[in-house]
N, C-alpha and C positions, 0 to 999 in steps of 0.2 A: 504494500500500500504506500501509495505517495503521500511523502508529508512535508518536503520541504523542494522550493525551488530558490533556482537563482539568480539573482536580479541580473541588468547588463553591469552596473558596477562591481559585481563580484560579493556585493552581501546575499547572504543566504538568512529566506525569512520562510513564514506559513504557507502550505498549497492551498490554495481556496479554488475549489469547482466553479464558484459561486459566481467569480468572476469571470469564469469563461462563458457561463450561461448567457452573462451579463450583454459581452461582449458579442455573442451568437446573434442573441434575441435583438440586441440593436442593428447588425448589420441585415438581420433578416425585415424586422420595422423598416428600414430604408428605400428596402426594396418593396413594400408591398404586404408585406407577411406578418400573423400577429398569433404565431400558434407560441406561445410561450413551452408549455408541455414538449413541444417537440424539440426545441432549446435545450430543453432538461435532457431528453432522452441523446441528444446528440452531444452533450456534455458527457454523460455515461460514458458514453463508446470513446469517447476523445481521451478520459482518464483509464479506462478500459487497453487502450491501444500505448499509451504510454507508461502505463506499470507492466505491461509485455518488453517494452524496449529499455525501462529502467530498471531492473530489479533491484542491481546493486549500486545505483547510481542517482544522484540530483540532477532532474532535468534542469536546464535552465530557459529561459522567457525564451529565445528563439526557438527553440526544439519544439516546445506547448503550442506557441503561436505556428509552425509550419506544421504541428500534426492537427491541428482543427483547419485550416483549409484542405489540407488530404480527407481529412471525413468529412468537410462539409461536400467534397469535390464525388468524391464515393458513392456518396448515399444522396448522389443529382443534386443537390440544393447549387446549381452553379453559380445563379445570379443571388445569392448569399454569400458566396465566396470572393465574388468576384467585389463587393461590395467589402467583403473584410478584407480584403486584398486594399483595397482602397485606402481604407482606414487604416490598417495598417503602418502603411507608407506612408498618410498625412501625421500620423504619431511619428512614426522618424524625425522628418522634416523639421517638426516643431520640437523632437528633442537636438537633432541637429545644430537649429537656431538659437536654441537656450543654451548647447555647451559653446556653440560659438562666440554667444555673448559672455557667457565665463571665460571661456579661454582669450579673447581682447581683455577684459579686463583685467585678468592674470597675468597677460603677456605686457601692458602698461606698468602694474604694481612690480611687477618683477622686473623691469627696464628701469624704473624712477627710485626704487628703493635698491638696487643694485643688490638683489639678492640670486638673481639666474645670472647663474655663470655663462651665461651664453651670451652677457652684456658683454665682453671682455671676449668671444670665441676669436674673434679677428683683431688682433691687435691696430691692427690697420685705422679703426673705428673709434674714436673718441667716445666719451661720454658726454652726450649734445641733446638739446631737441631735436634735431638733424636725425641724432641716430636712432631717438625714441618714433620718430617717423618711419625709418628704415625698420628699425627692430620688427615693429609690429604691422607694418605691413608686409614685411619677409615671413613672417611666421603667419599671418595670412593666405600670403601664396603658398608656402612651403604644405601646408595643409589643403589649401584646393589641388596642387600637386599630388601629392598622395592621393588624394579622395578619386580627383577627376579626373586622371592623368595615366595612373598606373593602375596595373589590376592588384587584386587586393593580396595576391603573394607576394608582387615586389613589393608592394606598399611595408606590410605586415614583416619582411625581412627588412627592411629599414627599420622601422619603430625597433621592431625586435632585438637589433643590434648586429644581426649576420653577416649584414654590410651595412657599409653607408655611401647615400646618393647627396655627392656632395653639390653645396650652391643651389638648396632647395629653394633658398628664398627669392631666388631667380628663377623660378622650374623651368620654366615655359621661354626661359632666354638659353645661348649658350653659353660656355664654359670661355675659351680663351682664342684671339685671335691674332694673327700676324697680318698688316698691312702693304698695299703697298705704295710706297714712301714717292716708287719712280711717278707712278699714276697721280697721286696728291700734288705733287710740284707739278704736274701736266696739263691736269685736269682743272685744278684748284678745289675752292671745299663749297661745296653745289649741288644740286638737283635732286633735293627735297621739296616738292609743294609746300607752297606758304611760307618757306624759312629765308633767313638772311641767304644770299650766295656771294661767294669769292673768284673770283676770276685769278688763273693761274699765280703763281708771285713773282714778281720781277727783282727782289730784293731780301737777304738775308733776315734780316729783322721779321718783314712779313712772311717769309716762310715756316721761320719756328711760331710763328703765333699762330698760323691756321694748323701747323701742329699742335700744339696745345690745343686750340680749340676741336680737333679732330678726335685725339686720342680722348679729350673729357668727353664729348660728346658720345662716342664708339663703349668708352667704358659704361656707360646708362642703358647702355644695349646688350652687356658682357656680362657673366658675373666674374670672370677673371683678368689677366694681363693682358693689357693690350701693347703689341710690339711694332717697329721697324726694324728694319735691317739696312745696310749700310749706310748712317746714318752719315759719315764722314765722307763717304765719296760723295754722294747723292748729294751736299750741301755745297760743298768744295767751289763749283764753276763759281755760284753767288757771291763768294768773298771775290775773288777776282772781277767779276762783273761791277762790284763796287766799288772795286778797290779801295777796299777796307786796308785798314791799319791791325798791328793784333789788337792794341786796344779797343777798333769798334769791335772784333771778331770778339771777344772775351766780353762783353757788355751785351753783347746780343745773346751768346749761350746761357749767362748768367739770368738776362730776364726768362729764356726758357726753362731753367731750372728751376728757379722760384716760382713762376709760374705753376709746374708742376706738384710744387711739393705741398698747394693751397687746398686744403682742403674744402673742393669745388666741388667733388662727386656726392650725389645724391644720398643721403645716408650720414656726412659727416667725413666723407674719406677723403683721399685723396687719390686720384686716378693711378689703378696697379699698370706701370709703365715701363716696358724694358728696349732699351735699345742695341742693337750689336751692329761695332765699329770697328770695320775694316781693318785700319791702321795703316795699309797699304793697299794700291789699289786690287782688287782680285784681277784675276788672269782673262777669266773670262768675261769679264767690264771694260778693261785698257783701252781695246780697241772701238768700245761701244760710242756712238755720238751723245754730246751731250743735251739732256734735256733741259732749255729755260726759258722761263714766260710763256711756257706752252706749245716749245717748238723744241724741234731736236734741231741743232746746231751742228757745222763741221769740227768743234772741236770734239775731241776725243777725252776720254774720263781718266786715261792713262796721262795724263796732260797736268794734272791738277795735284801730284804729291805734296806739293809744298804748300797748298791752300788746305789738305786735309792733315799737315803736320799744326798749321795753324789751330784750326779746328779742334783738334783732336786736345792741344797744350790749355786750349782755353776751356777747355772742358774740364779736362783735370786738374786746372789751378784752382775754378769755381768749386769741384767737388771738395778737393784739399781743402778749401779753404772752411769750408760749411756756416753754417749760417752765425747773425750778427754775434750770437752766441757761444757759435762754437758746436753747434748740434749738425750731426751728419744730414744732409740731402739723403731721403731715404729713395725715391726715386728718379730721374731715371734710374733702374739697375742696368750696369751697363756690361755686356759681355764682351771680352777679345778674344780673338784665338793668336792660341800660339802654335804657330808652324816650327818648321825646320829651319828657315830663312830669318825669325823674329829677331830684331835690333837687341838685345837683352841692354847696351850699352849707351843709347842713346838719349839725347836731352828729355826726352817724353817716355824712356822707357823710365827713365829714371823718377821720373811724376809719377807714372804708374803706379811702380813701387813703393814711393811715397806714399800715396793714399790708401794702397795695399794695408801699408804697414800700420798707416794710422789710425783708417776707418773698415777697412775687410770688404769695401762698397765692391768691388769688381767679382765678377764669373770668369773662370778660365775656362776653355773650351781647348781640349787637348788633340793635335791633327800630327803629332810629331809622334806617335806610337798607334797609327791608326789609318789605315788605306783610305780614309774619305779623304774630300779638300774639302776648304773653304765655302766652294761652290758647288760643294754636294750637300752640305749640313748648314743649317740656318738655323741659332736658337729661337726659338720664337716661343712665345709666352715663358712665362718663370722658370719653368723645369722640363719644357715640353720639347725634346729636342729630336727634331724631325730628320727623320732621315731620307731625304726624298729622291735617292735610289728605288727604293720601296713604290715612291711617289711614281717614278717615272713607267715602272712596270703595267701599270694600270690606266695610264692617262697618255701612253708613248712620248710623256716629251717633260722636261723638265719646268719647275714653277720660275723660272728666272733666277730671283735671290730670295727664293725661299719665300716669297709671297704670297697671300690667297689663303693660307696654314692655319691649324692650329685645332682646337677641340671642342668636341657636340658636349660631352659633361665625361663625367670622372666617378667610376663604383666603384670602394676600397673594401677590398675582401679583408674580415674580419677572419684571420688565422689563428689567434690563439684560439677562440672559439672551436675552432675546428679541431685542433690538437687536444685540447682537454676532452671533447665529446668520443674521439676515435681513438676505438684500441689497436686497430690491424693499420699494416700503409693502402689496405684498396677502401678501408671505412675514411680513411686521409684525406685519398686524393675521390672519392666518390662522391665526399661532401664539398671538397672542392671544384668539382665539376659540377653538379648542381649549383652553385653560386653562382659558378660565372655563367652558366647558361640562363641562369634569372638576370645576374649583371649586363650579358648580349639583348635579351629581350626589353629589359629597362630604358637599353642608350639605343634601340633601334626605335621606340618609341619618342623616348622624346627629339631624335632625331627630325621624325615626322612633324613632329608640334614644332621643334623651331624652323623646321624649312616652311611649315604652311603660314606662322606669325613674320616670317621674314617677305614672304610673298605677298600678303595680306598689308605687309607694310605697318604691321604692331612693330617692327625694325627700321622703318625705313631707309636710316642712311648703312646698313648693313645692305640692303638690296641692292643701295646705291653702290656703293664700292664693294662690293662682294659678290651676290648675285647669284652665287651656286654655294656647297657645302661638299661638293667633292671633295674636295683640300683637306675636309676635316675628320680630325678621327673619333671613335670611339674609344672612350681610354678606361681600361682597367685597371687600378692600380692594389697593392696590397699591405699591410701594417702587421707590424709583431710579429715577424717571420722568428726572432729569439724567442718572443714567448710561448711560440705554436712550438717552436723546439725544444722550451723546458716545461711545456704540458704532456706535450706527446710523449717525447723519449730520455727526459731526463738529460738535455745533452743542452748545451748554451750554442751559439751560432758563432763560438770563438772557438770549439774541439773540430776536430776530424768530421767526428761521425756528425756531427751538427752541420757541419758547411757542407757535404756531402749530400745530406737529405735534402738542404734548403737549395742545391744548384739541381739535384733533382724535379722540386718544388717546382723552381723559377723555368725550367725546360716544357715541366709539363703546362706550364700557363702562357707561357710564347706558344709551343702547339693548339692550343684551344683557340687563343687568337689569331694563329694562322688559318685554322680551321672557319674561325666566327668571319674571317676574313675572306675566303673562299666563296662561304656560304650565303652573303649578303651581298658580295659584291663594294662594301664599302671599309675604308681601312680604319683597321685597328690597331691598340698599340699599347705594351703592357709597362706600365708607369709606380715608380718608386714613388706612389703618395708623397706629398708634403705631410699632410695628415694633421695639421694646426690643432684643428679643435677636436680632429676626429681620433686621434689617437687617447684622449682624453675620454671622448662622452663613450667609446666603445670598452675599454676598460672599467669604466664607471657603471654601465649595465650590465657587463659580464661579472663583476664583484656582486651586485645587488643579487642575480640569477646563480651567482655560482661561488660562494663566499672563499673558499678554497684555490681557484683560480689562480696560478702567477701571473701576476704583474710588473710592474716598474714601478718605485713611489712607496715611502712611508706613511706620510700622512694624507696622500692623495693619489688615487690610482693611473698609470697614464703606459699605453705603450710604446716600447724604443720603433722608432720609424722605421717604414718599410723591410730590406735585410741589412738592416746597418749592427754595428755592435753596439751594446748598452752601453751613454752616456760616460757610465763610470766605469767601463771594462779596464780599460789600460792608460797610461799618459804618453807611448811610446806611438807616434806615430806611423813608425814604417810596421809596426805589428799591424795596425790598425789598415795600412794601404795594401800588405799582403792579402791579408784576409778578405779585403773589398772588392780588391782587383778584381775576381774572377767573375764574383756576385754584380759587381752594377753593370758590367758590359754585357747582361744577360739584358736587362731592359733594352727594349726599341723605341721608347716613350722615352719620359725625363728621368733623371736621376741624376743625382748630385750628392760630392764627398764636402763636406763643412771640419775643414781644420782651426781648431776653436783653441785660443792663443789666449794667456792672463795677463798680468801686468808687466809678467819679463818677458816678452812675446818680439820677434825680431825688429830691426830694422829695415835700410829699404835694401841694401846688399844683401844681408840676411833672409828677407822675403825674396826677395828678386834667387836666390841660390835656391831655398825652396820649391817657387814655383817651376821652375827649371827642372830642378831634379826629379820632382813628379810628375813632368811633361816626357821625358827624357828616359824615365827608367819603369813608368807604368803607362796603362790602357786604360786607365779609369777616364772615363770621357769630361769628364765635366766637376770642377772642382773649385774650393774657396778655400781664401786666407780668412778667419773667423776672428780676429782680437775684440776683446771687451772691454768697453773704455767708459769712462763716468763724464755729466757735463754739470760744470756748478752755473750757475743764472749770472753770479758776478764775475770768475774767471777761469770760467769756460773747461777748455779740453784736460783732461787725465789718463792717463792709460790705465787699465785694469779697472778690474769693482772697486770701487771708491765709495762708500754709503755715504761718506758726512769729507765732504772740501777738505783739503788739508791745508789752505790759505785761511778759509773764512771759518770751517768746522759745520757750514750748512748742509740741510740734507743736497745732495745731486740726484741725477740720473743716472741710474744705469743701466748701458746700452747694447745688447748681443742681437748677434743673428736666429730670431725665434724661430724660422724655419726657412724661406728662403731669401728673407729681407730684414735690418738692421729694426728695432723697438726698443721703447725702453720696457724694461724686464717688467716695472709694477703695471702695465697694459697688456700683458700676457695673462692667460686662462689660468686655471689655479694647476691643471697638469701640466701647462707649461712650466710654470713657475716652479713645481716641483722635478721636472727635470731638471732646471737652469742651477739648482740647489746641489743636483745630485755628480753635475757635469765635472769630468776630468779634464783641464785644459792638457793639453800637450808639454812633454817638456823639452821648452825650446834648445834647451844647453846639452841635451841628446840629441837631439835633430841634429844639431849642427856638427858635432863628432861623428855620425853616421857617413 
């Protein structure tokens, strides 16, 4: 006999018949019908038929509510059902709209009293009205996303924590894009109904300012980085065409940096911006005519070294120098590669290394241990490093400079999960496989939704300079590859048997994506998460559901990124490059090595020998110098964590690389923060004996 059900909040209260009677007899009144007795009689059979399928179990309100339309359906009453069918649905709705109204106001209270740590997921984001706008209108979307967007097993392995579908609060936009910089300066920044237009630029100044107003504008349409590529050839003719001074060339990059750095984007942010800078001209550009004021000209782009050595010095001087303060320019981030042929000894290598040393702001992009060039790889967005060989296989011809690029969104397979749940490696990778096959069906959908809001024009200046999403991939990326390794088998991703499994791991997830790649027709690409916030809230519901679980984190759970090593594993650098080597060149997506330096952290010889020796003696594609440096309000820059000035004794800031861009550490999540706690800087005075 039934006695107890369960509500949809998970309280468990009285069975009452009484109320199904209730609810018969009204939808039957609806219709026409006033036989109450047969209400009764068909209550009977409805608790009749559900003490058959519960015996040892509490039904709950949906099970009740879908076995009375099967017996109103059975026993012909159709237009009784169909009308509790009805009703049904309008009780949804109207419970729908009541938690929606709680969860706004929950999602206000919890913005304004800074008690959801999700106020602080993106450091990027101030504490604003701005971002109390953003907040809760992202947690609006993020929920019609789920609701409306996806079916209710992606949905439900999000909530759940299996993965995460990151930049929900953008659903319905995409993830990250590359530009192209040659078509902006050609085209000028235009041909949106109803908006201002710009006609080509005939002048440095106005060039970077309809960048600026391009990339703010492109990022309201993003939920990630928006990038250029050669930012230093591509500008280069312009100074000559003015014939500019370096001083006007260094006052003009300067208002483009500041520029940049205002937070103008929607939300409180300021535009996520990466640029990558030649340094010399590419091989395959030299001979290219140049493009200005909207025409391609007979000079040639190999023509113009000495205008992007300008370029390129006043760029670096502005960063070097950082703002009135002393605070680092956090955007642009600006990537170089280093070839076989790189200057290591010249006037602007030596700026480089400078700013290297003093702020960590630069991306190395390693071509000197690695068959691509220059003009076969383009960074483009934060981490997202395209290889478009790939690209060419599928489209016969290459993107230019890496233009057009970049990604539909980003599913991060939750792997400790997966190791603690599996005892065998086929329970492993089985649950593994299922993920990613919900992760391929996830980004194949919202694929569809941003190409039909891009066509539709909910994008506009995306159609406008975009127009297609060929270019762009679907990215799967993954977290806690250590902790899926001391769930599973007892083994850290620093032993044998641990890096063994996990480059196993990382093979069988490049084949699924070669596979998901086959299968759709559209490319994929399997990506070393940044994992900001998400290394955090997955850890944090895997502890809740599974209290035993390993983690990272004493007084806060979080896990160590993608297959990197824990935080605090070692302080020995080349240990740490051994062991990566083999794992990050497994990614076809982004991934990136953060060499994370304290207050005795190199100089610009010292960094400059560094970056060198790890371009030179490994294959890890893509890497940083990380030092952490404090800023006091009165005087300014310090190297290392500094809490309290050592001139004035006031509190500072302090400033590290939260994951792939410079913050100060107290605008970090609380598992960041407990990593930043837990973090081994490197020890420089061994590096440099090595």
């Amino acid at each position: 006999m039934i006695e107890k059900i369960k509500k949809r909040n998970g309280e468990v209260v009285e069975f009452e018949p009484a109320k199904i009677e209730e609810a018969i007899f009204k939808a039957a009144k609806s219709v026409g019908g006033s036989n109450r007795t047969l209400a009764k009689s068909l209550t009977e059979t409805v608790v009749s038929e559900l003490e058959e399928e519960f015996k040892t179990e509490i039904p709950d309100v949906e099970s009740v509510q879908d076995t009375v339309e099967k017996v109103l359906i059975e026993n012909g009453h159709a237009k009784t059902a169909k009308a509790y069918i009805i009703y049904r649905k309008d009780r949804e709705v109207i419970r729908d709209t009541k938690k929606l109204m709680l969860d706004v106001e929950k999602t206000i209270d919890g913005y304004v009293d800074m008690n959801d740590w999700r106020v602080n997921e993106n450091s990027n984001s101030g504490y604003s009205f701005s971002g109390l706008l953003m907040h809760t209108a992202g947690s609006v979307l993020a929920n019609y996303s789920l609701k409306k967007v996806y079916t209710d097993e992606i949905s439900n392995a999000h909530r759940e924590g299996d993965f995460h579908i990151h930049d929900l609060s953008m659903g319905i936009a995409g993830y990250c894009a590359g530009w192209s910089l040659q078509e902006l300066l050609a085209e000028g920044f235009n041909g949106v109904s109803g908006k201002v237009e710009s006609n080509p630029p005939k002048h440095l100044s106005t060039a970077l300012m309809q960048m600026v107003n391009f990339l703010g504008t492109l990022q309201n349409e993003w939920a990630g980085a928006q990038a250029f590529s050669s930012f230093d050839t591509y500008l280069a003719p312009f100074v000559r065409k003015d014939n500019l001074s370096y001083d006007d060339v260094k006052q003009a990059i300067q208002m483009f940096v500041f520029n940049l750095n205002v937070a103008s984007r929607w939300g409180g942010q300021t535009p996520f911006t990466n640029i990558t800078l030649d340094w010399t001209v590419p091989e395959d550009m030299k001979d290219k005519n140049v493009v200005f004021a909207g025409k391609a000209i007979d000079d040639k782009y190999g023509d113009y070294q000495e205008e992007m050595d300008m370029i390129n010095k006043a760029f670096l001087e502005v960063m070097l120098e950082g703002d009135a303060t002393g605070r680092i320019f956090t955007f642009p981030i600006p990537t170089y590669n280093i070839t076989e042929d790189f200057n290591w000894d010249s006037e602007n290598a030596n700026l480089l290394f400078d700013m290297t040393a003093k702020y960590g702001i630069p991306y190395f992009q390693n071509f000197v241990n690695s068959t691509l060039k220059p003009s076969d790889v383009r960074s483009m967005c934060c981490r997202l490093q395209l290889d478009l060989r790939e690209l060419k296989s599928r489209t016969g011809g290459l993107f230019g400079s890496g233009e057009k690029t970049g990604s539909i969104g980003v599913v991060t397979i939750n792997l400790p999960r997966i190791g603690y749940l599996s005892s065998t490696k086929n329970e492993f990778f089985g649950r593994l496989e299922y993920l990613m096959d919900l992760a391929k069906e996830s980004l194949e959908t919202k694929r569809k939704i941003v190409k039909r809001n891009m066509e539709n024009e909910l994008l506009p200046y995306s159609k406008r300079y975009l127009g297609s999403l060929d270019g762009h991939f679907n990215t799967i990326g993954l977290v806690g590859m250590n902790e899926a390794l001391l769930n599973f088998m007892n083994e850290n991703i620093g032993s044998d048997e641990g890096k063994e499994f996990a480059e196993e791991v990382l093979t069988f997830m490049r084949n699924k994506i070669t596979d998901y790649q086959e299968e759709t027709g559209h490319i994929y690409n399997l990506e070393a998460s940044p994992a900001e916030g998400t290394s955090y809230r997955l850890a944090k519901i895997d502890k809740e559901k599974h209290p035993d679980i390993i983690t990272q984190g004493e007084e806060e759970p979080y896990y160590t990124n993608s297959s990197q090593l824990p935080v605090h594993y070692t302080e020995d650098i080349f240990e740490v490059l051994e062991n990566q080597d083999d794992l990050q060149t497994k990614y076809n997506g982004g991934t990136v090595l953060h060499i994370f330096l304290g207050e005795d952290g190199p100089d610009r010889e010292a960094t400059k020998k560094l970056v060198k020796k790890v371009a030179h003696s490994y294959s890890l594609p893509y890497y940083t110098i990380s030092p952490t440096f404090s800023v006091c309000d009165e005087h300014g820059y310090f190297k290392g964590e500094q809490a309290k000035c050592p001139e004035c004794g006031k509190a500072t800031e302090v400033y590290s690389r939260v994951v792939g861009y410079y913050r100060p550490v107290k605008l970090w999540n609380k598992g960041k923060k407990e990593e930043f706690k837990e973090r081994k800087e490197f020890n420089f005075e061994e590096t440099e004996a090595k």
